[in-house]
HTML snippet that shows the backbone in 3Dmol.js (N, CA, C, O; Angstrom):
<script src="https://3Dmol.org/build/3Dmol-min.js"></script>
<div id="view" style="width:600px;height:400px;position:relative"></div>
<script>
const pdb = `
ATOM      1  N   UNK A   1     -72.738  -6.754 123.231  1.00  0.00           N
ATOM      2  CA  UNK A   1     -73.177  -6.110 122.015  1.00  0.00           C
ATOM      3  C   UNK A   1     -74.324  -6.919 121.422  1.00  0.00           C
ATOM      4  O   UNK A   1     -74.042  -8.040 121.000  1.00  0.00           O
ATOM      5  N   UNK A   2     -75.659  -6.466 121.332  1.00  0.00           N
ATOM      6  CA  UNK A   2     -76.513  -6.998 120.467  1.00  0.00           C
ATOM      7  C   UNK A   2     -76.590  -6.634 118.954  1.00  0.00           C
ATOM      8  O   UNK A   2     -76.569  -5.497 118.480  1.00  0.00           O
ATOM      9  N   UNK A   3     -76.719  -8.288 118.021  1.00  0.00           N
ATOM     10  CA  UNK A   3     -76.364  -8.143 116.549  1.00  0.00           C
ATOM     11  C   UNK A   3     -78.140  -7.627 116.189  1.00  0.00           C
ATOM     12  O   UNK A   3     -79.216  -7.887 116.728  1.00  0.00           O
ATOM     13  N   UNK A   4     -77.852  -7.045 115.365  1.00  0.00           N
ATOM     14  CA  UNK A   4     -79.910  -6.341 114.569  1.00  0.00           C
ATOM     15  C   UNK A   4     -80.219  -7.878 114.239  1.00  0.00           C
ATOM     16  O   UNK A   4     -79.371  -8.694 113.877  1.00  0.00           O
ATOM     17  N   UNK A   5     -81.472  -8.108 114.413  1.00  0.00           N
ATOM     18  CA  UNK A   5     -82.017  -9.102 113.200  1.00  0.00           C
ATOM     19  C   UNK A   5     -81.413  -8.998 111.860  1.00  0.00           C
ATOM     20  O   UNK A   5     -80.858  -7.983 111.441  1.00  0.00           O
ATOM     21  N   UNK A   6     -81.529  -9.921 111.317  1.00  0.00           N
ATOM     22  CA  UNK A   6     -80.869 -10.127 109.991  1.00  0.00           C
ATOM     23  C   UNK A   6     -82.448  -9.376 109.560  1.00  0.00           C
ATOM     24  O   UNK A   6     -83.615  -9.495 109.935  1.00  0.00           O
ATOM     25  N   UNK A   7     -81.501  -8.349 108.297  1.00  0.00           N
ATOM     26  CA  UNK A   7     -82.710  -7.568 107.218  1.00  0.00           C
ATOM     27  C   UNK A   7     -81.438  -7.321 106.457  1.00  0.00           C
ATOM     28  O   UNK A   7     -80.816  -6.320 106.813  1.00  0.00           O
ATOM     29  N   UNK A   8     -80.928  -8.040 105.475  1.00  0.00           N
ATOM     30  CA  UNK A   8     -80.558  -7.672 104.253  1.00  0.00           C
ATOM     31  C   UNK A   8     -80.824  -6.383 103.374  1.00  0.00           C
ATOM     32  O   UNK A   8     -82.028  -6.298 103.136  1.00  0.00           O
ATOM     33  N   UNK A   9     -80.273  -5.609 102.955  1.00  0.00           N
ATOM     34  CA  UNK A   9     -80.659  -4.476 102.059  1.00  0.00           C
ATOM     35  C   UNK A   9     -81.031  -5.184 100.366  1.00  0.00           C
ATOM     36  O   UNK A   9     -80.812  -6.291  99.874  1.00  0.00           O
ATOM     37  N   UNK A  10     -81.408  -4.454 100.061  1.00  0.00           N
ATOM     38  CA  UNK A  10     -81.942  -4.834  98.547  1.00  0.00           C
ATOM     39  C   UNK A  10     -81.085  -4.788  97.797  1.00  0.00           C
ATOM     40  O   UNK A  10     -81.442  -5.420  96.803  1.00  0.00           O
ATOM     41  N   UNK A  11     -79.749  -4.251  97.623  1.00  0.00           N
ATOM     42  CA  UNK A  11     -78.713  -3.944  96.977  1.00  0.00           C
ATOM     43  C   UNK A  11     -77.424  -4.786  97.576  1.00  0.00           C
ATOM     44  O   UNK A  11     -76.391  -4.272  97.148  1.00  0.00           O
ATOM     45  N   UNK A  12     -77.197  -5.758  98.313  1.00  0.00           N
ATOM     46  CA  UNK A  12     -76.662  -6.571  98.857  1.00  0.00           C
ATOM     47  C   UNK A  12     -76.855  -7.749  98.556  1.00  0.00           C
ATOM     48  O   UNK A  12     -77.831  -8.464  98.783  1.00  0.00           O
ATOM     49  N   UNK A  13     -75.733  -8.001  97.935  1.00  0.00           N
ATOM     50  CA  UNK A  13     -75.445  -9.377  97.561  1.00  0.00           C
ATOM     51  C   UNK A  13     -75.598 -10.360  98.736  1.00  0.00           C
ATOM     52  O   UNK A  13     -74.906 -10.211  99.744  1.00  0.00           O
ATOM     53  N   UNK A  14     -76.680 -11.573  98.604  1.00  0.00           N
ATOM     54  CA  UNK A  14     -77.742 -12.331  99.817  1.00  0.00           C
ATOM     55  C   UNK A  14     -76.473 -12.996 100.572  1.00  0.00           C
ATOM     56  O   UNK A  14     -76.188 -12.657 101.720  1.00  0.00           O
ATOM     57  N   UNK A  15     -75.748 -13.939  99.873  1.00  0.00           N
ATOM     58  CA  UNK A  15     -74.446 -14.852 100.742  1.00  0.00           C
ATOM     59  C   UNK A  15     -73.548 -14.134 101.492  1.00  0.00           C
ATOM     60  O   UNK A  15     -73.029 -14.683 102.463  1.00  0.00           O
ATOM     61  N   UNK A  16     -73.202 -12.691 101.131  1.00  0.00           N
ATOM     62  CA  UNK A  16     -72.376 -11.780 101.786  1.00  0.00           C
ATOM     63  C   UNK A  16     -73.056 -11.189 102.994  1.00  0.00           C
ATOM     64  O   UNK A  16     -72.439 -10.888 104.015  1.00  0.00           O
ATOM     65  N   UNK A  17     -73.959 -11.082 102.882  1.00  0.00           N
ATOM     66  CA  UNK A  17     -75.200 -10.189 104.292  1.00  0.00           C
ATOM     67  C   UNK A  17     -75.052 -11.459 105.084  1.00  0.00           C
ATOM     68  O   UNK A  17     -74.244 -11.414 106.012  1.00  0.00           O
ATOM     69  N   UNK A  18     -75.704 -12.595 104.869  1.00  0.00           N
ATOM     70  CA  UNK A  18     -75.801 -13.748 105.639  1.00  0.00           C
ATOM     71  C   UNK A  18     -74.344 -14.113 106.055  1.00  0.00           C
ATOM     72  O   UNK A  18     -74.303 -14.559 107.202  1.00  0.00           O
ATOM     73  N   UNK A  19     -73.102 -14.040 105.409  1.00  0.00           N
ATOM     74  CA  UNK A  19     -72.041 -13.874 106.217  1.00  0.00           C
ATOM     75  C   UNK A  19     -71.468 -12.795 107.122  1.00  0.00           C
ATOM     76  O   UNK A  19     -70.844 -12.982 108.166  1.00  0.00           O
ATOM     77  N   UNK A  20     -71.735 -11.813 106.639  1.00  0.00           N
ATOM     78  CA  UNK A  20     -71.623 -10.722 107.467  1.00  0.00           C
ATOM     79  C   UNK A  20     -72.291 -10.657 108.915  1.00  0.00           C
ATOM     80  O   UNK A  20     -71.825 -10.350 110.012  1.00  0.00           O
ATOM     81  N   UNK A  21     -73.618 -11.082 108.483  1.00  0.00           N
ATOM     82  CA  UNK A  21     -74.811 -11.021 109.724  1.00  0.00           C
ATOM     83  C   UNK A  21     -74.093 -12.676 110.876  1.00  0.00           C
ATOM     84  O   UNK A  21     -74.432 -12.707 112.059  1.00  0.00           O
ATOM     85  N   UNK A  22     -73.417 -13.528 110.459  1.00  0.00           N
ATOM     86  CA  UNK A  22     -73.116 -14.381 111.321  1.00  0.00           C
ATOM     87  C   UNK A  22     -71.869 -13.966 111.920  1.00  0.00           C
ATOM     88  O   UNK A  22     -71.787 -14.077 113.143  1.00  0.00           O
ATOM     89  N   UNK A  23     -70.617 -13.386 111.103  1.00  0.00           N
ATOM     90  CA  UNK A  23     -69.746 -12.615 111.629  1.00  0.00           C
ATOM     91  C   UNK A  23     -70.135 -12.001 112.478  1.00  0.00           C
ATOM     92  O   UNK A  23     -69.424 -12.124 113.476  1.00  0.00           O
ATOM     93  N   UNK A  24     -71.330 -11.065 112.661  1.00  0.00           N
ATOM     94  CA  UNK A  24     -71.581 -10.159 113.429  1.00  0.00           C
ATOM     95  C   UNK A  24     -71.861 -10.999 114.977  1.00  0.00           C
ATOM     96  O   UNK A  24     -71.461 -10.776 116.120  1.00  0.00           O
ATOM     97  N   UNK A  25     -72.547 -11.819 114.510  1.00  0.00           N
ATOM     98  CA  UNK A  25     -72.942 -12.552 115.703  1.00  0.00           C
ATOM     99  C   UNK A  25     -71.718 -13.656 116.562  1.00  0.00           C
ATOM    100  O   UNK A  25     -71.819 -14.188 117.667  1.00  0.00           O
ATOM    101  N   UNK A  26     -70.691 -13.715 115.641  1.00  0.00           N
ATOM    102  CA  UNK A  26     -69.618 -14.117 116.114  1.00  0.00           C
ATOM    103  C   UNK A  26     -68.553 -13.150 116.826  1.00  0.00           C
ATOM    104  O   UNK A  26     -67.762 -13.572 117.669  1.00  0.00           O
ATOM    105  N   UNK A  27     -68.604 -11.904 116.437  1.00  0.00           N
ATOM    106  CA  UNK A  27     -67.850 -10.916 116.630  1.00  0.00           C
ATOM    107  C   UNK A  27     -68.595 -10.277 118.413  1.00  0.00           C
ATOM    108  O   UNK A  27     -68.104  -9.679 119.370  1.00  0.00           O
ATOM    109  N   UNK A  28     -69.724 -10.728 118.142  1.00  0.00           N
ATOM    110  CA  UNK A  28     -70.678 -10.346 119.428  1.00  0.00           C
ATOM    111  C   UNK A  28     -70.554 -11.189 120.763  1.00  0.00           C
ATOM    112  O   UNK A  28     -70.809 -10.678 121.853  1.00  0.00           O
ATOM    113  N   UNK A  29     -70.183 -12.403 120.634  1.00  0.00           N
ATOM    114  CA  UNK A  29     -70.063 -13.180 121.689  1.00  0.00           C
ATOM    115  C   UNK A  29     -71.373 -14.323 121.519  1.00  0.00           C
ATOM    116  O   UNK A  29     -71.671 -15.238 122.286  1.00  0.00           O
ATOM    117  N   UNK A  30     -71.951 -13.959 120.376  1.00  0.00           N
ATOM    118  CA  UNK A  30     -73.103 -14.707 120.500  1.00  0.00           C
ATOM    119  C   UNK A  30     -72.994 -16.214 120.079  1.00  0.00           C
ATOM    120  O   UNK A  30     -73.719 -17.095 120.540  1.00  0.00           O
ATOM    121  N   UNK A  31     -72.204 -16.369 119.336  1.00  0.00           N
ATOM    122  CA  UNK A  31     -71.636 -17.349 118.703  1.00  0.00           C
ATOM    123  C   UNK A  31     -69.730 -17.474 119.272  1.00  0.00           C
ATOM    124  O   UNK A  31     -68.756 -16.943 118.738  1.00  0.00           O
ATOM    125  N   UNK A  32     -69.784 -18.410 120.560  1.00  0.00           N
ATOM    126  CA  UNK A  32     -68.346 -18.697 120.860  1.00  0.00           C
ATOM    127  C   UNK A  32     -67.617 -19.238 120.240  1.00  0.00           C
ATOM    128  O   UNK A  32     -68.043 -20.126 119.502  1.00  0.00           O
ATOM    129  N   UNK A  33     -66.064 -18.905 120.275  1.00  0.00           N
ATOM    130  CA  UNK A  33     -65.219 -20.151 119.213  1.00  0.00           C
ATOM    131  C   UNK A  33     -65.076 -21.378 120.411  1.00  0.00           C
ATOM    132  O   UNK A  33     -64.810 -21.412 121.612  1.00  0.00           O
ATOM    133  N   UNK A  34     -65.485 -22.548 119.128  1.00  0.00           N
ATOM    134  CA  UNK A  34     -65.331 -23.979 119.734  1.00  0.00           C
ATOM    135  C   UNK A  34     -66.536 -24.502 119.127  1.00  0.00           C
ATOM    136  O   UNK A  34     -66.573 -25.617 118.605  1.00  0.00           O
ATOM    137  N   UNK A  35     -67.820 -23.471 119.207  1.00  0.00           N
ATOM    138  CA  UNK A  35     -69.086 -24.271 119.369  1.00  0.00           C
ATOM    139  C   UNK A  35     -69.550 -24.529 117.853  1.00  0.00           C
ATOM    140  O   UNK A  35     -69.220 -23.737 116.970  1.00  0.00           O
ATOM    141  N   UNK A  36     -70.224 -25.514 117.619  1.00  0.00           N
ATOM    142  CA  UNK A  36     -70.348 -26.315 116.406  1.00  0.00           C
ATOM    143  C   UNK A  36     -71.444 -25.733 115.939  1.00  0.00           C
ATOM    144  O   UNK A  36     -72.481 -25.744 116.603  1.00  0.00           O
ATOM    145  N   UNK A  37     -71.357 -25.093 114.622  1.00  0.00           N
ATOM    146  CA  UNK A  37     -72.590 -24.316 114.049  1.00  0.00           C
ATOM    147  C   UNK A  37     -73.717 -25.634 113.632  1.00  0.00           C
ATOM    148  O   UNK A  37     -73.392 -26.812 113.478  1.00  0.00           O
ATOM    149  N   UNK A  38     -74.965 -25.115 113.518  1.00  0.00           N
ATOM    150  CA  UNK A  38     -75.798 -26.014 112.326  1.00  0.00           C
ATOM    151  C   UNK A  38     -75.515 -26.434 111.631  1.00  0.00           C
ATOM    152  O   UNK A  38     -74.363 -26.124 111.326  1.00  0.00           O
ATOM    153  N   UNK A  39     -76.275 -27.614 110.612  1.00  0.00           N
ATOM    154  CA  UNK A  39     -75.852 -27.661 109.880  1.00  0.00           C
ATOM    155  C   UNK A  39     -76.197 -26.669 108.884  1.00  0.00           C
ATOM    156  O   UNK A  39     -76.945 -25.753 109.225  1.00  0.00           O
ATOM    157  N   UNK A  40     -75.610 -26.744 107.313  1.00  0.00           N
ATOM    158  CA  UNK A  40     -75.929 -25.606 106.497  1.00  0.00           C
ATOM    159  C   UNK A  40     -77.420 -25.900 106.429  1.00  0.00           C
ATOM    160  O   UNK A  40     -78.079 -24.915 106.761  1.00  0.00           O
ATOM    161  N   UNK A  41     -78.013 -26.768 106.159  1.00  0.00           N
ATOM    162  CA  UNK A  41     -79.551 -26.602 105.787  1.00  0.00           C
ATOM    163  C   UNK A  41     -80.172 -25.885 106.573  1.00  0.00           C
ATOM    164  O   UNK A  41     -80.771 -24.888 106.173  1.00  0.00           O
ATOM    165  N   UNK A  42     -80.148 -26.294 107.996  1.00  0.00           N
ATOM    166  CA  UNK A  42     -80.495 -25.734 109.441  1.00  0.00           C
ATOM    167  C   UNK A  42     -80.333 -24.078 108.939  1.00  0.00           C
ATOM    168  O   UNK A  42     -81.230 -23.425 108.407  1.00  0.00           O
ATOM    169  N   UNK A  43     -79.356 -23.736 109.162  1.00  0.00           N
ATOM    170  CA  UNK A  43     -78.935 -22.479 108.996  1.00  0.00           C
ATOM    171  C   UNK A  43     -80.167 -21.676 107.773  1.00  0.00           C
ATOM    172  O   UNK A  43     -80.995 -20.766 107.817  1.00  0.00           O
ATOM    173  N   UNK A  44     -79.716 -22.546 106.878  1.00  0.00           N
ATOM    174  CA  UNK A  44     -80.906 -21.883 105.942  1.00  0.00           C
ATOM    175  C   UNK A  44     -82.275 -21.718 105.997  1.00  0.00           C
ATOM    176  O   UNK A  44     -83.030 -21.044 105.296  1.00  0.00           O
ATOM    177  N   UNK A  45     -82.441 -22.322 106.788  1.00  0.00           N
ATOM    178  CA  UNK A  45     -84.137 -22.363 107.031  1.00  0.00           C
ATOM    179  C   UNK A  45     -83.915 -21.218 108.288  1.00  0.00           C
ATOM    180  O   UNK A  45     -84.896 -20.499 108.477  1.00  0.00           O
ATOM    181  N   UNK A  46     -83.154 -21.063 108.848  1.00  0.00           N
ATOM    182  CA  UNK A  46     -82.848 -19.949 110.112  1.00  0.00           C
ATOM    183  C   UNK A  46     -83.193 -18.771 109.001  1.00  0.00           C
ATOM    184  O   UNK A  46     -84.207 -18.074 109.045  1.00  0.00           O
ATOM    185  N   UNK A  47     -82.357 -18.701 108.193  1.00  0.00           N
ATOM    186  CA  UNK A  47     -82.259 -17.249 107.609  1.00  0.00           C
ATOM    187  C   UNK A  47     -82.891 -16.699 106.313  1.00  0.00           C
ATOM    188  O   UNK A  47     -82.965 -15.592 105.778  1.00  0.00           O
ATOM    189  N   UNK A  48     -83.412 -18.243 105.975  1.00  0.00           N
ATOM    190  CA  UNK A  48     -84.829 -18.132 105.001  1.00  0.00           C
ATOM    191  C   UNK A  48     -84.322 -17.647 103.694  1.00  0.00           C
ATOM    192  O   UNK A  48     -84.796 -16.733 103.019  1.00  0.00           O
ATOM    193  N   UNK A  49     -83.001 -18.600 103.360  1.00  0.00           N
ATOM    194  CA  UNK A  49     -82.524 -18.743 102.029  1.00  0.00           C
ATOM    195  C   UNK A  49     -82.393 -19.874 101.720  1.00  0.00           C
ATOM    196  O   UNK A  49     -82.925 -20.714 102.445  1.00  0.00           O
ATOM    197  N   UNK A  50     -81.627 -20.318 100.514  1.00  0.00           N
ATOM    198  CA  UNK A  50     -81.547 -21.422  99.805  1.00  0.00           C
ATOM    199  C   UNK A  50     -80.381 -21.712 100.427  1.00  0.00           C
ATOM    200  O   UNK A  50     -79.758 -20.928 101.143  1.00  0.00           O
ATOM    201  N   UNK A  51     -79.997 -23.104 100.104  1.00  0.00           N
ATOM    202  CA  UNK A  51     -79.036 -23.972 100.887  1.00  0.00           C
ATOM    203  C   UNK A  51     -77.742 -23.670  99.698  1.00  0.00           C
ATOM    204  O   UNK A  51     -76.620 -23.641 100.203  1.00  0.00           O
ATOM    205  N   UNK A  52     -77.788 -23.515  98.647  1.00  0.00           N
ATOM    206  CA  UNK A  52     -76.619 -23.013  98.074  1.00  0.00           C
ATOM    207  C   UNK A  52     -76.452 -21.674  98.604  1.00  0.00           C
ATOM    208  O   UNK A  52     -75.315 -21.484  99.037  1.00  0.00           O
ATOM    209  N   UNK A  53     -77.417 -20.470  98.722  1.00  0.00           N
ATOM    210  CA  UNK A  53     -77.031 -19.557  99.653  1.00  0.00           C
ATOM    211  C   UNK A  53     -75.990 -19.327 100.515  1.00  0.00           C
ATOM    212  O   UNK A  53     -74.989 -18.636 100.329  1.00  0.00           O
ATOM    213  N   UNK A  54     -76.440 -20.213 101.843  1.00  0.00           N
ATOM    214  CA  UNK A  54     -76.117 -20.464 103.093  1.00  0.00           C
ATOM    215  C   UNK A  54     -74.818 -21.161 102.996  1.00  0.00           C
ATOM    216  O   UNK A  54     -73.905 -20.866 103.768  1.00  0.00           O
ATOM    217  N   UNK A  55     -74.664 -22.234 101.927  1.00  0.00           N
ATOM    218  CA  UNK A  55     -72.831 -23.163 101.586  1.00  0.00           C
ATOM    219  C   UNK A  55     -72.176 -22.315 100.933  1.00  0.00           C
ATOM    220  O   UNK A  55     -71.015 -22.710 100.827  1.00  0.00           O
ATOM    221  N   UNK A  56     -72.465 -20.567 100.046  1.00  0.00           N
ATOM    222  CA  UNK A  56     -71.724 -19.800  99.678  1.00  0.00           C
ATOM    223  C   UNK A  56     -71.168 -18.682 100.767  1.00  0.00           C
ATOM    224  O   UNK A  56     -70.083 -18.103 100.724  1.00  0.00           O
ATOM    225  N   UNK A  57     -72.439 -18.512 101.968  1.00  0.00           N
ATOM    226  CA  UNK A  57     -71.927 -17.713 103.324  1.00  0.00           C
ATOM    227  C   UNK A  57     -70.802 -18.323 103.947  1.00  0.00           C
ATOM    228  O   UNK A  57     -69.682 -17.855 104.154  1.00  0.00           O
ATOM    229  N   UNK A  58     -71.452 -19.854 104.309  1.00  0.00           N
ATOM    230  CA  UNK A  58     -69.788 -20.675 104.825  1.00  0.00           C
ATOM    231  C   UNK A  58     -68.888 -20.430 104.586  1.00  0.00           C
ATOM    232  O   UNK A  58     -68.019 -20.012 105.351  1.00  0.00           O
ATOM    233  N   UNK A  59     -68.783 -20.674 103.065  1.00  0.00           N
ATOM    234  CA  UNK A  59     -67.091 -20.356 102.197  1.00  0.00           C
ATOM    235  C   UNK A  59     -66.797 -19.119 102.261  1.00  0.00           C
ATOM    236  O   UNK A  59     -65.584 -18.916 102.280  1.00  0.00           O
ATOM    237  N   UNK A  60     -67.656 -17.922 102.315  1.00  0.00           N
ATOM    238  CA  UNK A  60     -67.038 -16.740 102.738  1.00  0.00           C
ATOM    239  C   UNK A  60     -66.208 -16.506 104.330  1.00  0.00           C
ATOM    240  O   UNK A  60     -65.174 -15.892 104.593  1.00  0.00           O
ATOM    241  N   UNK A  61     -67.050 -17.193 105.111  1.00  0.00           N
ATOM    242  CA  UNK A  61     -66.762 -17.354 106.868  1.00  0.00           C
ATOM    243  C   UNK A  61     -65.230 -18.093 106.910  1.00  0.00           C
ATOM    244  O   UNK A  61     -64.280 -17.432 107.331  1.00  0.00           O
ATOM    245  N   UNK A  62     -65.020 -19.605 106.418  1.00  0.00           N
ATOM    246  CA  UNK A  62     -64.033 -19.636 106.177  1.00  0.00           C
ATOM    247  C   UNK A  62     -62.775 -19.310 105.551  1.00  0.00           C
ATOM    248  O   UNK A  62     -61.659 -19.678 105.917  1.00  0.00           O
ATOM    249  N   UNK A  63     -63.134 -18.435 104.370  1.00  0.00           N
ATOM    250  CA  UNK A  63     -61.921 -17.683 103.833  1.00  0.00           C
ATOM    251  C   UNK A  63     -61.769 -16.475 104.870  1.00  0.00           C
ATOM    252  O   UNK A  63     -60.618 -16.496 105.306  1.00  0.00           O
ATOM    253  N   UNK A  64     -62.356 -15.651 105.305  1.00  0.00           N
ATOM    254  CA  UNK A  64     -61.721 -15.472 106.432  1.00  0.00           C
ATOM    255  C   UNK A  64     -61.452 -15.313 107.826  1.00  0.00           C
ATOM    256  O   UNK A  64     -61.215 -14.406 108.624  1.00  0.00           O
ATOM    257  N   UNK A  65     -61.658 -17.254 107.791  1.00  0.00           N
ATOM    258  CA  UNK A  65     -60.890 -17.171 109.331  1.00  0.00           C
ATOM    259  C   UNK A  65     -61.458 -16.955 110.833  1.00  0.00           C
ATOM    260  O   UNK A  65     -60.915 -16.741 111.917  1.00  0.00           O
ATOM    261  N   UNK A  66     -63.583 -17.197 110.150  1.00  0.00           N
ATOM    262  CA  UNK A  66     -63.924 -17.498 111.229  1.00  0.00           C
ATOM    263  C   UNK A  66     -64.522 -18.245 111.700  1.00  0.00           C
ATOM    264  O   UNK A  66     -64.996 -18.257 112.836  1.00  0.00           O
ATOM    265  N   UNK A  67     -64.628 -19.442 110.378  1.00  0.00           N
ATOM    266  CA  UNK A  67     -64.989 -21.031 110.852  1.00  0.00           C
ATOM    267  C   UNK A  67     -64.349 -22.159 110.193  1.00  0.00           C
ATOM    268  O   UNK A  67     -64.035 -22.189 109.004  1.00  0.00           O
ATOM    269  N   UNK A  68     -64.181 -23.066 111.029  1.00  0.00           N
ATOM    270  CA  UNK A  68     -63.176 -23.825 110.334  1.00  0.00           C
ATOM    271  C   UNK A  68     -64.462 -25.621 110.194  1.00  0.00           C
ATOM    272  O   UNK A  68     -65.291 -25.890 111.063  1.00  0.00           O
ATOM    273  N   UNK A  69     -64.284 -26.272 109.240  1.00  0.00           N
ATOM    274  CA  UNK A  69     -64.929 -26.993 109.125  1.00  0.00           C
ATOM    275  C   UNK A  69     -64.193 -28.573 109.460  1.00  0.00           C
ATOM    276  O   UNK A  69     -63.364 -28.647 108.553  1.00  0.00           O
ATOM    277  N   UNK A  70     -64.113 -29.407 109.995  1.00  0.00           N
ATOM    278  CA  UNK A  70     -63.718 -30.599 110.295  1.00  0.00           C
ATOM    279  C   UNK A  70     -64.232 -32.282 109.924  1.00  0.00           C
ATOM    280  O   UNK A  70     -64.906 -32.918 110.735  1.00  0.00           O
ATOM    281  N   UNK A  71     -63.732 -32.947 108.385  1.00  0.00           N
ATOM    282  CA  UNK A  71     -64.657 -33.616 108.132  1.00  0.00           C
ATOM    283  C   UNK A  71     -65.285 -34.611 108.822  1.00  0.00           C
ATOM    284  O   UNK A  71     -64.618 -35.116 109.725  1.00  0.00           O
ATOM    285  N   UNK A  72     -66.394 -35.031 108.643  1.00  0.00           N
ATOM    286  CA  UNK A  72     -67.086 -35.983 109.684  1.00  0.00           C
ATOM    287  C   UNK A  72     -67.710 -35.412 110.816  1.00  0.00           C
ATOM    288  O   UNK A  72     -68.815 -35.869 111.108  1.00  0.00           O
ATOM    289  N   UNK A  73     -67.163 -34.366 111.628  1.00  0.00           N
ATOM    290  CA  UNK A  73     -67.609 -33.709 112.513  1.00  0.00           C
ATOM    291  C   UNK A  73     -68.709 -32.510 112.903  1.00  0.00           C
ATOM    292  O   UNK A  73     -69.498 -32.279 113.819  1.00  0.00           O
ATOM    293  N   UNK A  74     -68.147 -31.691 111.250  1.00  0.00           N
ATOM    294  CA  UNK A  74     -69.332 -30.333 111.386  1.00  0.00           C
ATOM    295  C   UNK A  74     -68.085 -29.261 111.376  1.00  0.00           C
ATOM    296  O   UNK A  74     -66.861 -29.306 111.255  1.00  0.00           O
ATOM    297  N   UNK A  75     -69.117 -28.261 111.576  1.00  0.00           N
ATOM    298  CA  UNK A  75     -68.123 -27.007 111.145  1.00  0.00           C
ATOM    299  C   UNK A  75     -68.666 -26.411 112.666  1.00  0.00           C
ATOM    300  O   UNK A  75     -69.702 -26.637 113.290  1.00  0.00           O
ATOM    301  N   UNK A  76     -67.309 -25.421 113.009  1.00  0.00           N
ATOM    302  CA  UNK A  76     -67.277 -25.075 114.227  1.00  0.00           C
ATOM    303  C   UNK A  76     -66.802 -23.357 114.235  1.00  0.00           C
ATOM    304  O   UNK A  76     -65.960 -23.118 113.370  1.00  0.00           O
ATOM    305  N   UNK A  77     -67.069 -22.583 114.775  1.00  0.00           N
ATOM    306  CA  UNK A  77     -66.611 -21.668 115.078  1.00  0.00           C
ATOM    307  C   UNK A  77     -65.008 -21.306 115.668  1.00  0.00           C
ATOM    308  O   UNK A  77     -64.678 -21.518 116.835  1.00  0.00           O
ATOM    309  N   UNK A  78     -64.010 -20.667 114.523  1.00  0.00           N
ATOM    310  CA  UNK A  78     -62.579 -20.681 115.018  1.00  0.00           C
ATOM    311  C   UNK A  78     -62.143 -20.482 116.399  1.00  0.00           C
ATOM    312  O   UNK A  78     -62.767 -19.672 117.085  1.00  0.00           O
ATOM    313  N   UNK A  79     -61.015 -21.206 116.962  1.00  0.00           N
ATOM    314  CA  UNK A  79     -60.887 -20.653 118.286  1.00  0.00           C
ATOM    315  C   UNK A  79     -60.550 -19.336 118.328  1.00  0.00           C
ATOM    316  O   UNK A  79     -61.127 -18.700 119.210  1.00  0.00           O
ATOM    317  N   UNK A  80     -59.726 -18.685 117.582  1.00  0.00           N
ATOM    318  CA  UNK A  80     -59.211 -17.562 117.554  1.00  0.00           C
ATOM    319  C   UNK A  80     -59.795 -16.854 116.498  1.00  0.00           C
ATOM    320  O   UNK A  80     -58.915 -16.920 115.640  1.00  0.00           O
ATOM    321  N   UNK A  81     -60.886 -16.107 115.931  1.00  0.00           N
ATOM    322  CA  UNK A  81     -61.556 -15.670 114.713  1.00  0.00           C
ATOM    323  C   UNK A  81     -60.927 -14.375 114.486  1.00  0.00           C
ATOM    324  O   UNK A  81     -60.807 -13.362 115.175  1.00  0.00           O
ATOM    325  N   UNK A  82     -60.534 -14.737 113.231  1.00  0.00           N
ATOM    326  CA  UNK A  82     -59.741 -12.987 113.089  1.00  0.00           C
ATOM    327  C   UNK A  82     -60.598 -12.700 111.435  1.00  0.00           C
ATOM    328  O   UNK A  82     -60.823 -13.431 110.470  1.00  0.00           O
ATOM    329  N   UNK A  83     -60.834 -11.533 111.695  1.00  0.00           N
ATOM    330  CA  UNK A  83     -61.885 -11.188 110.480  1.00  0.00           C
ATOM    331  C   UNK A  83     -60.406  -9.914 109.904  1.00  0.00           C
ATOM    332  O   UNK A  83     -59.800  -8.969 110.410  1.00  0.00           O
ATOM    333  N   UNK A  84     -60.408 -10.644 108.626  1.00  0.00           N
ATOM    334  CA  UNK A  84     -59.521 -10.168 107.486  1.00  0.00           C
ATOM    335  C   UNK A  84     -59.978  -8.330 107.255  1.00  0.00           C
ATOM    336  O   UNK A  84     -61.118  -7.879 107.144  1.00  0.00           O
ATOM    337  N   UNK A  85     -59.023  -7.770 107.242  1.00  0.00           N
ATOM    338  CA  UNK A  85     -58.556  -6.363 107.336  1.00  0.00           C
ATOM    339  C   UNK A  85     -59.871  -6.123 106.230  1.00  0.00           C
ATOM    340  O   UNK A  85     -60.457  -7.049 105.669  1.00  0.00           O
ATOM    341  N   UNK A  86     -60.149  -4.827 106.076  1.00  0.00           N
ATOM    342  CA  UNK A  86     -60.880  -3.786 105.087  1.00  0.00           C
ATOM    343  C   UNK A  86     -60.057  -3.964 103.792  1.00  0.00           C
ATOM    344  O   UNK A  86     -59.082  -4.708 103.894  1.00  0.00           O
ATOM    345  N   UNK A  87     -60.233  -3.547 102.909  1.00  0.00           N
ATOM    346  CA  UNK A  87     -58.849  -3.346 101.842  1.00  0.00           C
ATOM    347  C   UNK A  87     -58.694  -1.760 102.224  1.00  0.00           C
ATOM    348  O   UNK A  87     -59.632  -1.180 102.771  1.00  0.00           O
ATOM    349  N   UNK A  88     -57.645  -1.180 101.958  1.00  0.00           N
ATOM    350  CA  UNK A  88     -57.368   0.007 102.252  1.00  0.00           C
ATOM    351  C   UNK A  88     -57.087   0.404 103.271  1.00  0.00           C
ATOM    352  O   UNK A  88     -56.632   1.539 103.409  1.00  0.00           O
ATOM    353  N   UNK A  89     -57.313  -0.560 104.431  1.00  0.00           N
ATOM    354  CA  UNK A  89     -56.803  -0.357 105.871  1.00  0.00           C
ATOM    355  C   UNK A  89     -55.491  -0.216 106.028  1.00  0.00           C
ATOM    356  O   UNK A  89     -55.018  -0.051 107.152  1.00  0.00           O
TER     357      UNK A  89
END
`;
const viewer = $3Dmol.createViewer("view");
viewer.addModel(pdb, "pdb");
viewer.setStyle({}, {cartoon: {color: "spectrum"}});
viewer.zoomTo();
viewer.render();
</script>
């Protein structure tokens, strides 16, 4: 499955797209669990936001459950990534 380039909509809240858009790329195979993401700055200059941005996408990724962060080490992609239900599902 190929993820679109990241293009945010105008009506989309920026930290949620940029999590979504890495989900996607995690959900794709593009991003394996195990492998150690960027760091956040890195990332941000990838996706051409601010670094509080990009540390509010994280905390979305980890609440649910598809990166886990390890101190000293870096943050890594879950082995098992389970992306939290719809509401209403």
């Amino acid at each position: 499955m190929q993820v679109p380039e990241f293009a945010p909509q105008p009506s989309q809240v920026l930290y949620v797209a940029v999590a979504d858009h890495v989900a996607a790329r995690i959900a794709a195979g593009d991003l394996k669990p195990g492998v150690r993401l960027p760091p956040e700055r890195d990332l941000a200059v990838e996706y051409g936001t601010s670094y509080v941005t990009m540390r509010r996408a994280t905390s979305v990724l980890r609440e649910r459950g598809l990166i886990v962060t390890v101190h000293g080490r870096g943050t890594f992609v879950a082995e098992h990534p389970q992306e939290e239900p719809a509401e209403g599902a």
